[in-house]
C-alpha positions in Angstrom: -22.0 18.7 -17.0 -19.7 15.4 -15.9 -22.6 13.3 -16.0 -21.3 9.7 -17.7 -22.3 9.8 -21.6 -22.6 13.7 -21.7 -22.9 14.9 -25.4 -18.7 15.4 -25.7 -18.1 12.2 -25.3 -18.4 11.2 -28.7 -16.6 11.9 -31.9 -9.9 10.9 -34.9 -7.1 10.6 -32.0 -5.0 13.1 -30.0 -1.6 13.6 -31.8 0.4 15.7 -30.1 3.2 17.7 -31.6 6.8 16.8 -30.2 8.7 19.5 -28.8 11.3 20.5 -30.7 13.7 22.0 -28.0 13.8 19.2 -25.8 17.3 17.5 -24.8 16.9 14.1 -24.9 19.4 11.6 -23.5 18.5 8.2 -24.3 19.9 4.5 -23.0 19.7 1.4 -24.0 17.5 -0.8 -22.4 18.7 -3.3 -19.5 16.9 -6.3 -17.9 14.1 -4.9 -15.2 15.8 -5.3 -11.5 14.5 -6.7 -8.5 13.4 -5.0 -5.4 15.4 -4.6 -2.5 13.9 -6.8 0.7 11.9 -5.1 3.3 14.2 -5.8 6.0 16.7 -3.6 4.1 14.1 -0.4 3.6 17.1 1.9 5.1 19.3 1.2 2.6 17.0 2.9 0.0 18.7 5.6 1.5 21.3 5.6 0.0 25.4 4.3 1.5 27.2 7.9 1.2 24.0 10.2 2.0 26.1 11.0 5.0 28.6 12.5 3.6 27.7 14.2 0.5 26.8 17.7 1.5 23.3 18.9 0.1 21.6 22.4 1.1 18.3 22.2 2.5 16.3 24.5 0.7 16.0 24.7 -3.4 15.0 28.1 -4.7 13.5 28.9 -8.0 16.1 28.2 -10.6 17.1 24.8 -9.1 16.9 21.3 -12.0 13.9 19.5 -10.2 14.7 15.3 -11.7 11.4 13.4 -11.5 11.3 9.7 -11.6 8.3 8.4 -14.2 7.3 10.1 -17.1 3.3 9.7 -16.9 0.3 12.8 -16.4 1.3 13.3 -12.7 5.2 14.4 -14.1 3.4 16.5 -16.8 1.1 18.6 -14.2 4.2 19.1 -12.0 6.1 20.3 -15.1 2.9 22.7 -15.6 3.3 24.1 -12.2 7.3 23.9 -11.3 8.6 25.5 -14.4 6.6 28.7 -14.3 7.6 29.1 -10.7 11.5 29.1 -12.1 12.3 25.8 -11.6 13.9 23.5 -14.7 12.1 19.8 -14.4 14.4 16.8 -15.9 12.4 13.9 -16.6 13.8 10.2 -16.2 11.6 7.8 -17.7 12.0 4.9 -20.1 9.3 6.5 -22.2 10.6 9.1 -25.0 7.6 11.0 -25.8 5.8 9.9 -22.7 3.3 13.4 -21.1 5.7 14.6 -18.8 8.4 14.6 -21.3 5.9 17.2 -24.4 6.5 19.6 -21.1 9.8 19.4 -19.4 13.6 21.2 -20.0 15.7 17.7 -20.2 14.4 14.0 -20.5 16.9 11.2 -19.8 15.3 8.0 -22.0 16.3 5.1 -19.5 15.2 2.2 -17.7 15.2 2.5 -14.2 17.5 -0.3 -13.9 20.0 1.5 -15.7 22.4 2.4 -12.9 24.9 4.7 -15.5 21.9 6.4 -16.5 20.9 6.8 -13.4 23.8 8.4 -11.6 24.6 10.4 -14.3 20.9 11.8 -14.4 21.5 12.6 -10.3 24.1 14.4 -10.8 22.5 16.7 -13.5 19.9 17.7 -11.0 19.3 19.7 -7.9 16.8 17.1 -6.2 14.7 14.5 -7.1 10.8 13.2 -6.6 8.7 10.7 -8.2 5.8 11.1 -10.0 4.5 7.3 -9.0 5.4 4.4 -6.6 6.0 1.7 -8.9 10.1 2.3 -9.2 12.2 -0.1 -8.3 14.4 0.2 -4.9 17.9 0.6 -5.9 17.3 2.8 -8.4 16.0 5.4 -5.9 19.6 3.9 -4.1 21.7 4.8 -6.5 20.3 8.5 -7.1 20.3 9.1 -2.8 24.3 8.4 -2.9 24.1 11.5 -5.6 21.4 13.4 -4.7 18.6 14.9 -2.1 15.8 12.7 -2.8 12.4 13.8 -1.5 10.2 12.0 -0.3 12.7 9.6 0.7 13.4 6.4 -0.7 11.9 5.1 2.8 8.7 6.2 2.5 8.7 5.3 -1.4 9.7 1.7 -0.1 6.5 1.6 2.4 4.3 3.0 -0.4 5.3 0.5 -3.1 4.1 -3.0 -1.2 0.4 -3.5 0.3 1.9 -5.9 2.9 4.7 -3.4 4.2 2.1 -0.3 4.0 -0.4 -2.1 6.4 2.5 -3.2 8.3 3.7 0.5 9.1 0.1 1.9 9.1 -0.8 -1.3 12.1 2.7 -0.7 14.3 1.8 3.4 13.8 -1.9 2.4 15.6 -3.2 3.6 12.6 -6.8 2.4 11.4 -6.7 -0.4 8.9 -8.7 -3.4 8.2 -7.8 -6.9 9.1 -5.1 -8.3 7.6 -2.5 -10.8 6.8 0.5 -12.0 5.0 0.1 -14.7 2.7 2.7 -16.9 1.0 1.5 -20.3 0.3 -2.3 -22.0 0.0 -2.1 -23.1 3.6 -1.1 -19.6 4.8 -4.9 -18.3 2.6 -6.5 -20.9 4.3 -5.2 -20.1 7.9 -5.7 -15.8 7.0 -9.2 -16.8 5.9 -10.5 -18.5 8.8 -8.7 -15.7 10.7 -10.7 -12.8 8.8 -13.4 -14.5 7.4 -15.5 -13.8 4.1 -15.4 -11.8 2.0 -12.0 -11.1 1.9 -9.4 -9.5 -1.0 -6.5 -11.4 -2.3 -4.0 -8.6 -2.7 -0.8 -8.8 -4.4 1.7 -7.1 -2.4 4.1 -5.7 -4.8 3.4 -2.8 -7.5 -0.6 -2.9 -7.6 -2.5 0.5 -8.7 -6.3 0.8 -10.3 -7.2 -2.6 -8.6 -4.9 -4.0 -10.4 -3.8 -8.0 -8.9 -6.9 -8.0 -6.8 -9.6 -10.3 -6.1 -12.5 -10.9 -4.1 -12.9 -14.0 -2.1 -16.5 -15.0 -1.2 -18.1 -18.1 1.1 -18.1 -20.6 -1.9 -15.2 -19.5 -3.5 -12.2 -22.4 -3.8 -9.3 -21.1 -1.7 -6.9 -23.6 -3.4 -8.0 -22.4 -6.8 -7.5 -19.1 -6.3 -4.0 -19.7 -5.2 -2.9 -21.8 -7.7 -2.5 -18.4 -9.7 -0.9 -17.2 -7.6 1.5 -19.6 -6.6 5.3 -17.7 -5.6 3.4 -14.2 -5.2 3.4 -12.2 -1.6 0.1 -11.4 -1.2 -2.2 -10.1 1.4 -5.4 -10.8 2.7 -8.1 -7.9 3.8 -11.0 -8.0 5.6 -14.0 -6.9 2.9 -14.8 -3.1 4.5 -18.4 -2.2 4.3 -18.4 1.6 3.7 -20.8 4.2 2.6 -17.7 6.6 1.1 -14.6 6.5 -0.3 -12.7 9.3 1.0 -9.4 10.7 -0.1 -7.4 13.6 1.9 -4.4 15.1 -0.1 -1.5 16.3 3.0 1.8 18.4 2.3 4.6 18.5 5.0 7.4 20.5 4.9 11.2 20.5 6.0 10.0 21.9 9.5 7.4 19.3 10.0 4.6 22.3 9.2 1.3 20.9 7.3 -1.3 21.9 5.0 -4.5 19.4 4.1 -6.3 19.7 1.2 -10.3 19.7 1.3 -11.6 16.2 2.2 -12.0 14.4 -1.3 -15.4 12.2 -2.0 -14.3 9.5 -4.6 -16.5 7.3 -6.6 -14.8 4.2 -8.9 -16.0 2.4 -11.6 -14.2 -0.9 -12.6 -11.4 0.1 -9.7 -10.5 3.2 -11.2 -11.4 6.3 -10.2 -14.6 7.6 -11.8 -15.7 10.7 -10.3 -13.9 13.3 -7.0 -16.3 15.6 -5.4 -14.7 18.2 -3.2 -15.5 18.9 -0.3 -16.7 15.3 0.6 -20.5 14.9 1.4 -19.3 14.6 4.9 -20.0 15.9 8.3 -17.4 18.7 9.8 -16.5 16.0 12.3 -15.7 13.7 10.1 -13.8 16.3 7.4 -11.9 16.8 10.5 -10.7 13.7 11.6 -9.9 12.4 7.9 -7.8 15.5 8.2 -5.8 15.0 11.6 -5.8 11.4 9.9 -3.7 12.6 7.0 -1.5 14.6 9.1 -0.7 11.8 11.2 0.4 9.4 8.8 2.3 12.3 7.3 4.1 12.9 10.0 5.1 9.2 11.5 6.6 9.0 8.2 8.3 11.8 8.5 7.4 13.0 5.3 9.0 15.9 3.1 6.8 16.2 0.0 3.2 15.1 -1.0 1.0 12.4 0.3 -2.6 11.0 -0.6 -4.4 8.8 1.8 -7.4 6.9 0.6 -9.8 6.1 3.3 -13.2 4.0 3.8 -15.9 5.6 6.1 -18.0 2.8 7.3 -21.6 2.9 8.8 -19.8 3.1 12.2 -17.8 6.5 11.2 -14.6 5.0 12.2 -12.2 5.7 9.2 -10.3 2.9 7.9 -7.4 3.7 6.2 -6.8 1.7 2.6 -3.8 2.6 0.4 -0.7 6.0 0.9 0.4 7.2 -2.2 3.2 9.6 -2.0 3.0 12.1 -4.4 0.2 14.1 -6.4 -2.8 11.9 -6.7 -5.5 11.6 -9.3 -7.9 12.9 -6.7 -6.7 16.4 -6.7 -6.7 17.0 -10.1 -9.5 19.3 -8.9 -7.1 21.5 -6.3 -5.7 23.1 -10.3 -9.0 25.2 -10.3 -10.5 24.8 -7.5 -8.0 25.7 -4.7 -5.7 28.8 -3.9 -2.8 26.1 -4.4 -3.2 23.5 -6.8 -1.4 19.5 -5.2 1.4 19.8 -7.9 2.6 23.3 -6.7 2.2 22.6 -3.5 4.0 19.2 -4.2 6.8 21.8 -5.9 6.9 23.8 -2.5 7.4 21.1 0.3 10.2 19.0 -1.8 12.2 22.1 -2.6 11.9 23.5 1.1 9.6 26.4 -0.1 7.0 27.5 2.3 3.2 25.6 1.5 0.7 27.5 -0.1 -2.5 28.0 1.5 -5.3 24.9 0.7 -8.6 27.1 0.9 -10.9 26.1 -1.2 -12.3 28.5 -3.9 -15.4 26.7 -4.8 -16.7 23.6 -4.8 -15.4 21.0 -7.4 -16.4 17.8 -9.9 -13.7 15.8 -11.4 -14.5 13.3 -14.0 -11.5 11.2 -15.1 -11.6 10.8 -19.6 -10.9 7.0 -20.0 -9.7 5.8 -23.7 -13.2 4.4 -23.3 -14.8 8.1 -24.3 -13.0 7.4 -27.7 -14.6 4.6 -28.9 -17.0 6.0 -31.2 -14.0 8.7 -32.0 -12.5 12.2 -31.3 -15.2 13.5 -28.1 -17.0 16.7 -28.7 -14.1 18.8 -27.0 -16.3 22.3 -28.4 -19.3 21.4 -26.4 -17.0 20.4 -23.4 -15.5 23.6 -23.4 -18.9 25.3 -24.0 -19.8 25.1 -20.4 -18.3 28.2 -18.6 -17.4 26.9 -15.4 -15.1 23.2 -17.5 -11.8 23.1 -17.6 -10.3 20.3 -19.9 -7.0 18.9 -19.5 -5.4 16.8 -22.0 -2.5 14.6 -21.3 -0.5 14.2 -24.7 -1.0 10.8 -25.0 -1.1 9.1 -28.5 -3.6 6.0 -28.1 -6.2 5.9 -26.5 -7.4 2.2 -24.9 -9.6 1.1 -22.5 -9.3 2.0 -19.1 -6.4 4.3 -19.9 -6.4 7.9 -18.3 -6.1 9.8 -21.2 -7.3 13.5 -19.4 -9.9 14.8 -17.0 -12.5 18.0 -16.5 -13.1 19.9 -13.6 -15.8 21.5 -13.0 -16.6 23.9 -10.5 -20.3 25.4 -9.1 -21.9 26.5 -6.1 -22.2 22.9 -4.4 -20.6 19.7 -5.5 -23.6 18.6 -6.9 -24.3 21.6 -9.3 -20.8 21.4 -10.2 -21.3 17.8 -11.1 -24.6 18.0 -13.0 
């Protein structure tokens, strides 16, 4: 039923209705502000953290802030409100997904230090919904507020370059890699790591975004030309036969719970298809799992984390990319787990006790790109036809290519009846 070009996919856009009890508070816009440098990751913490007095522990009833206002903020809405909690959106966006479904949205850019103090000290804690926020904004809210994860592991997350520095110095897995600042530095990194290799931009990259692949005739001096003044870094090209993805929550006491070992397939760089359980042998399900709990706990971690792997012909896992918050694959974990990512996520920043991971039955998610609306409105009757499909929708007004405008789950007795 998720097979690309299934008979839903064709067929006026999604307009969906604004609430009309929301609270809005809205700022005007400021210039965009620049990232604080790496050697200064613990001030992200915030300079009177120590002595503002915060309880540990945020039982139902608490005002939840979340940083961005994309799908990821609208499924933790979905989960956090009927468990008691209020959610409070901060995003620049006024009628962005998260904001159709939350108590209070503050309309702000993140450089907005006013607007971002004052939204701090409106709410109980904070999280973020994606990485991409700059530094001193999560700065400014730690001096007001609990902010979970911390703006530490945020600051790792948000740059390739410091993200394979932690994972390397941790004696985690990663492939080859170096810094590169100038065309001379590609040249040295490439005859260090050879071809292929991948140009990466260091800062703010998501969906393959500011990638590219560097093969034996390429022109090293070309390629840099475009990206002359940019941190980048260079990767080894990783030979795999999976792209695996294992979704870990820690709590306040250091306890864990990992999700079912995610198979992912991509299309274009962005994520096509998630099978759970991975196609994977139990040894290897376990060690993406003790993986995941590893780097969850060097980072000393309160909240959610997603760690994307590579399994090569050699079964050694490679790690690739740490996102810190609910992921795009475990949308599935909605239907197909006792405890869904975005409760769970709810759970471990609030202090809660996790929720168990088991799985319920096997799972297909199939991401719906603006792509499916090209011909107009998809067939959503004959998607939600099949008895074991579960649609979800993200409010957004436009679709466009390559833009996540929902998914479907589907769940069977294996993942490949589930996926049929």
């Amino acid at each position: 039923m998720l097979k690309s070009g299934a008979r839903w996919k064709n067929s006026v856009r999604d307009k969906p209705k604004r609430c009309s009890n929301k609270h809005y508070h809205e700022h005007p816009k400021e210039r965009p502000h620049s990232v604080i440098p790496s050697e200064a990751a613990g001030a992200v913490e915030g300079s009177r953290r120590a002595t503002v007095k915060h309880p540990k522990r945020f039982p139902p009833g608490a005002a939840i802030g979340v940083m961005g206002g994309g799908q990821l903020g609208r499924m933790f809405a979905l989960a956090a409100r009927p468990m008691g909690y209020r959610v409070h959106i901060f995003s620049p966006e006024k009628n962005g997904p998260a904001a159709q479904l939350s108590d209070f949205v503050t309309v702000a850019d993140y450089a907005d230090e006013a607007a971002v103090r004052r939204f701090a000290r409106e709410i109980d804690l904070l999280t973020f919904e994606f990485e991409n926020i700059p530094a001193p904004t999560i700065a400014w809210a730690a001096e007001e507020v609990v902010v979970r994860p911390r703006g530490a592991v945020l600051h790792i997350a948000q740059n390739r370059l410091r993200e394979k520095e932690f994972l390397a110095g941790a004696g985690l897995p990663v492939a080859p890699f170096r810094r590169v600042e100038n065309a001379g530095g590609l040249t040295s990194a490439l005859d260090a790591i050879g071809r292929p290799a991948i140009l990466k931009g260091a800062a703010f990259g998501y969906d393959g975004k500011g990638q590219q692949r560097i093969d034996a005739d390429d022109n090293a001096d070309a390629i840099w030309a475009e990206r002359v003044g940019e941190e980048c870094v260079l990767e080894r090209v990783v030979d795999f036969e999976k792209e695996l993805s294992v979704i870990v929550a820690r709590g306040l006491d250091g306890e864990t719970a990992v999700f079912p070992v995610c198979e992912n397939i991509h299309r274009e760089h962005i994520l096509d298809l998630t099978l759970a359980p991975a196609r994977v042998t139990p040894a290897i399900a376990t060690a993406a799992c003790d993986l995941a709990r590893e780097v969850a706990t060097q980072l000393d971690l309160v909240g959610l984390l997603a760690v994307e792997m590579f399994l090569p012909n050699d079964g050694n896992l490679i790690i690739n990319e740490l996102a810190p918050r609910p992921h795009n694959s475990g949308h599935w974990t909605i239907e197909g787990c006792l405890t869904s990512q975005f409760e769970q996520h709810v759970r471990a920043v609030c202090g809660m006790s996790l929720g168990a991971t088991d799985l319920l039955r096997p799972s297909a998610m199939v991401n719906l790109l603006g792509d499916v609306w090209k011909n107009g409105e998809p067939d959503w009757a004959a998607a939600l036809a099949e008895k074991n499909g579960h649609l979800h929708l993200y409010g957004k007004r436009a679709p466009r290519p390559r833009r996540k405008m929902g998914h479907l789950t589907a769940l069977g007795d294996t993942v490949e009846t589930a996926s049929a």
